[in-house]
Every structure is written in C-alpha cells, then in structure tokens.
C-alpha atoms as a printed R data frame, in Angstrom:
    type eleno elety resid chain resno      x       y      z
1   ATOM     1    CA   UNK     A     1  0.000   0.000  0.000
2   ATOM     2    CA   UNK     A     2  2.375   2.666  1.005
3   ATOM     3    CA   UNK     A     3  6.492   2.449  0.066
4   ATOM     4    CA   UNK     A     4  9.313   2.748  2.151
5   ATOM     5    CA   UNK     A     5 10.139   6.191  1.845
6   ATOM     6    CA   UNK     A     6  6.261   7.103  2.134
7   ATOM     7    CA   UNK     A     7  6.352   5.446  4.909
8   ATOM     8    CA   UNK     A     8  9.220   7.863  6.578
9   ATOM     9    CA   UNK     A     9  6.452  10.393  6.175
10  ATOM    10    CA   UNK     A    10  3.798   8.810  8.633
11  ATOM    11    CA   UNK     A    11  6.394   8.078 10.910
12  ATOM    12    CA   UNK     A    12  6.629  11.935 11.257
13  ATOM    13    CA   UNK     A    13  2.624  12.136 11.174
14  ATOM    14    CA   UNK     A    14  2.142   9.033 13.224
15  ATOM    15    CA   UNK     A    15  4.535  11.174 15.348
16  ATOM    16    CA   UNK     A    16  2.934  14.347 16.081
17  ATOM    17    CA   UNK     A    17  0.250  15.039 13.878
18  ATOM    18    CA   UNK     A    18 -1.832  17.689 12.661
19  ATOM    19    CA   UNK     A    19  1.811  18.729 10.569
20  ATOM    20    CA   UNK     A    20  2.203  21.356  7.739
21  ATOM    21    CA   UNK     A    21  4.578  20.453  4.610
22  ATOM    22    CA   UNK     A    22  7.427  22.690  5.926
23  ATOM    23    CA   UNK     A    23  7.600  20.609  9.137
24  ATOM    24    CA   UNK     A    24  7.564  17.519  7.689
25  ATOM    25    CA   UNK     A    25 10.107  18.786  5.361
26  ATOM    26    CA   UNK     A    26 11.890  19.749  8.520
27  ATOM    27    CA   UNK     A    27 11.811  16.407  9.991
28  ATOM    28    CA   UNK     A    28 12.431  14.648  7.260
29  ATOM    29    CA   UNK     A    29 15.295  16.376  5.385
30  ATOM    30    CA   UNK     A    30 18.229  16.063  8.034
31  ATOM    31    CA   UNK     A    31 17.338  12.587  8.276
32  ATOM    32    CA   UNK     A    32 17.715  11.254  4.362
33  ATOM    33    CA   UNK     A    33 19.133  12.996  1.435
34  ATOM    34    CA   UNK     A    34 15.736  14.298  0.485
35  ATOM    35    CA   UNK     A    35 14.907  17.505 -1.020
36  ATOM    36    CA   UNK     A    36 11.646  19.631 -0.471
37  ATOM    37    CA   UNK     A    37  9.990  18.671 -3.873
38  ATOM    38    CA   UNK     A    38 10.792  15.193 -2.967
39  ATOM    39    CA   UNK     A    39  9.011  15.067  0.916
40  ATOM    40    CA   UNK     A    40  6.289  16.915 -0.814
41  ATOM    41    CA   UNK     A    41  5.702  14.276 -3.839
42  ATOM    42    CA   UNK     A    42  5.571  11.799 -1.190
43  ATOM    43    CA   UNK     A    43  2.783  13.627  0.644
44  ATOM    44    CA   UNK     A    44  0.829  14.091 -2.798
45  ATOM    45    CA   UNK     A    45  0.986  10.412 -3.302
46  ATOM    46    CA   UNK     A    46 -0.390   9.845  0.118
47  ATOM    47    CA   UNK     A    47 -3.160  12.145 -0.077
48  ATOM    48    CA   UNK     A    48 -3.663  10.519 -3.608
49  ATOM    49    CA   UNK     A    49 -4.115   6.445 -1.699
50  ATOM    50    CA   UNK     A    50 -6.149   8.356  1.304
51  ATOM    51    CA   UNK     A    51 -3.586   7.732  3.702
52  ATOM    52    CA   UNK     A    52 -3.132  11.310  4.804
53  ATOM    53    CA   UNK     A    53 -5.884  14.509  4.805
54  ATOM    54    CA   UNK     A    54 -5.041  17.288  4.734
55  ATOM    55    CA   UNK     A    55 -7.242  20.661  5.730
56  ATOM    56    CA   UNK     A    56 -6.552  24.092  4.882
57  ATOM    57    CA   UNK     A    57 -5.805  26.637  7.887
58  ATOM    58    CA   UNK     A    58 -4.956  29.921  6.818
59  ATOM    59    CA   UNK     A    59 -2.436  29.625  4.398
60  ATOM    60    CA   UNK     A    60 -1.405  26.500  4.572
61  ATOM    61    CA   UNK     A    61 -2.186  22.588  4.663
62  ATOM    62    CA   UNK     A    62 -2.373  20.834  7.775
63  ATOM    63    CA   UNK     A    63 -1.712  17.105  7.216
64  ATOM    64    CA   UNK     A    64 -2.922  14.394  8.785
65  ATOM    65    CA   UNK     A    65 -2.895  10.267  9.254
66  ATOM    66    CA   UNK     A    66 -5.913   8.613  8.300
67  ATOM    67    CA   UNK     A    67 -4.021   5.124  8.393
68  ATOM    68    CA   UNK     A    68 -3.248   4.030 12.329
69  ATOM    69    CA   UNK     A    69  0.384   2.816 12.439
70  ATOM    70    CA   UNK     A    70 -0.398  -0.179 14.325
71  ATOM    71    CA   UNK     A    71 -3.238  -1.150 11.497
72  ATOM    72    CA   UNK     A    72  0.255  -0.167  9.005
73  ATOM    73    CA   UNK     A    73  2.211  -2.460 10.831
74  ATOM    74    CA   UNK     A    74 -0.191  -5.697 11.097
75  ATOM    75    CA   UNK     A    75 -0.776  -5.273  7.077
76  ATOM    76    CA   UNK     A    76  2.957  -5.259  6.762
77  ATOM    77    CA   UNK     A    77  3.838  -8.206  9.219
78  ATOM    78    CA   UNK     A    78  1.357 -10.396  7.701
79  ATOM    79    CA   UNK     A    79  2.452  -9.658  4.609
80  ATOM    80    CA   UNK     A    80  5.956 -10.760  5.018
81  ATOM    81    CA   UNK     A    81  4.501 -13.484  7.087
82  ATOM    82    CA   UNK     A    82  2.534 -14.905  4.018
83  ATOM    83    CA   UNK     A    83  5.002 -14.161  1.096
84  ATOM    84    CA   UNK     A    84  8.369 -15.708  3.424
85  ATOM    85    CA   UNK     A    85  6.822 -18.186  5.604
86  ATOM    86    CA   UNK     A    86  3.732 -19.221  4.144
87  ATOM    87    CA   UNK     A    87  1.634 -17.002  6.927
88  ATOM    88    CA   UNK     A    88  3.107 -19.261  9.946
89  ATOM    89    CA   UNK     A    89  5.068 -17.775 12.611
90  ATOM    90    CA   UNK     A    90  7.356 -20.820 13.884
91  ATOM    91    CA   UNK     A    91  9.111 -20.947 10.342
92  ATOM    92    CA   UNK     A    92  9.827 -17.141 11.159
93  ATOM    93    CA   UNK     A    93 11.440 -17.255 14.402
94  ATOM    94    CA   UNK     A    94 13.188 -20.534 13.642
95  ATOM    95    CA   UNK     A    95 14.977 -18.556  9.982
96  ATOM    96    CA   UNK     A    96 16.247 -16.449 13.230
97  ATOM    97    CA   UNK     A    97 17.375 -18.559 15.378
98  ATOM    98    CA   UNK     A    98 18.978 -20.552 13.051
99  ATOM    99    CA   UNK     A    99 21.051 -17.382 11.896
100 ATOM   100    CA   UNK     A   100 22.268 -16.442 15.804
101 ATOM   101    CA   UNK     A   101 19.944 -13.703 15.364
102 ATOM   102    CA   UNK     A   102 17.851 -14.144 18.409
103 ATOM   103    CA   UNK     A   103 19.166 -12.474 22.074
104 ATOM   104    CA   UNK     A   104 19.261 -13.951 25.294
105 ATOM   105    CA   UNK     A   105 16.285 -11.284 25.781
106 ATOM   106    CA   UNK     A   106 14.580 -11.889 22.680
107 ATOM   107    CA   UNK     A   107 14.236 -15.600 23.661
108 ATOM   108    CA   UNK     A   108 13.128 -14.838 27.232
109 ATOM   109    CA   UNK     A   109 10.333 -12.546 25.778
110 ATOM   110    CA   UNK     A   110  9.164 -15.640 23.288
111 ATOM   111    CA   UNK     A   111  9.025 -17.768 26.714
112 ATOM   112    CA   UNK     A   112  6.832 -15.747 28.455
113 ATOM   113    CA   UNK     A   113  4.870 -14.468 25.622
114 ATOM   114    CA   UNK     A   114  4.616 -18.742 25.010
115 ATOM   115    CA   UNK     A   115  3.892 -18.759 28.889
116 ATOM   116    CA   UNK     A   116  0.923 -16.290 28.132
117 ATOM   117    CA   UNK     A   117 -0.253 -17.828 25.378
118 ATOM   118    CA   UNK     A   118 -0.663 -21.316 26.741
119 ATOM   119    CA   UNK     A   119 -2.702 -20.226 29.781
C-alpha cells in the first residue's frame, strides 16, 4: 500500500500530527538525502491512496494520518509473514534462530509471551 520512503512520512505524522509540509520537510530532510519537492511528492501520493488529509488553515495545509500505524504495521507483518513463511510464525522465528539472530532477551520474551499464550 504505502512504500518505504512514504512510509518515513507517517512516521513523522504518526509522530505528532496535525503537521504542515514545511515541518515535515523539517523532519524529514536532516534525516535522508531528500529535497523539499521530494518530501512533498511523497505527501501528494499519500493524499492521492487516502492515507493522509489534509485541511486548509490559513495559508497552509495541515496534514494528517488517516491510516493508524499499528493497522500499518499488522498489514505489513502479515504480509511478510505470508510471502516468506507461508503465513506461519514458527518458520519465522526458527529462519532467526537458526542465523544467531535471536538475544538472550529476545528468547526470554518468546518464553513468556509462550507462557501467556498457553494459559
């Protein structure tokens, strides 16, 4: 639904949001090696897939989310979920484990979240 570099906008909007152009250009400019016209196609393209609103105050747009990052974030999990691991979750954490990618902590967290789950 939305790319990677749109989704570097809503960060800043799931952030702090109502937002005008110039202060997501602000936020977002330091950060990558983006120009103005470039933050600014990216909010077009939003507005365009009815991500983002945006309301006039003034002289100027006020933008805001209409996509809840945590709804953003199960589309996206599920979706690698489905296209990596055929939509299971053990294949998942095993590809990690198997790579030395998993902390002490990280595997204490999948015990008791295993522990929580089982009750």
């Amino acid at each position: 639904m939305i790319s990677e570099s749109e989704s570097r906008v809503m960060e800043v909007l799931w952030t702090r949001a109502p937002q005008t152009a110039d202060e997501i250009v602000a936020a977002l400019a330091p950060l990558h090696d983006w120009q103005e016209a470039t933050i600014k196609t990216f909010l077009n393209r939003l507005l365009k897939k009815g991500v983002v609103r945006a309301e006039y105050e003034g002289r100027r747009y006020l933008y805001f989310p209409m996509l809840a990052r945590a709804d953003w974030v199960d589309a996206q999990s599920r979706s690698v979920l489905d296209r990596l691991f055929g939509g299971r979750v053990a294949p998942l954490v095993a590809h990690f484990s198997e790579r030395e990618a998993l902390s002490r902590d990280d595997i204490a967290e999948l015990r008791k979240l295993i522990d929580k789950l089982d009750r």
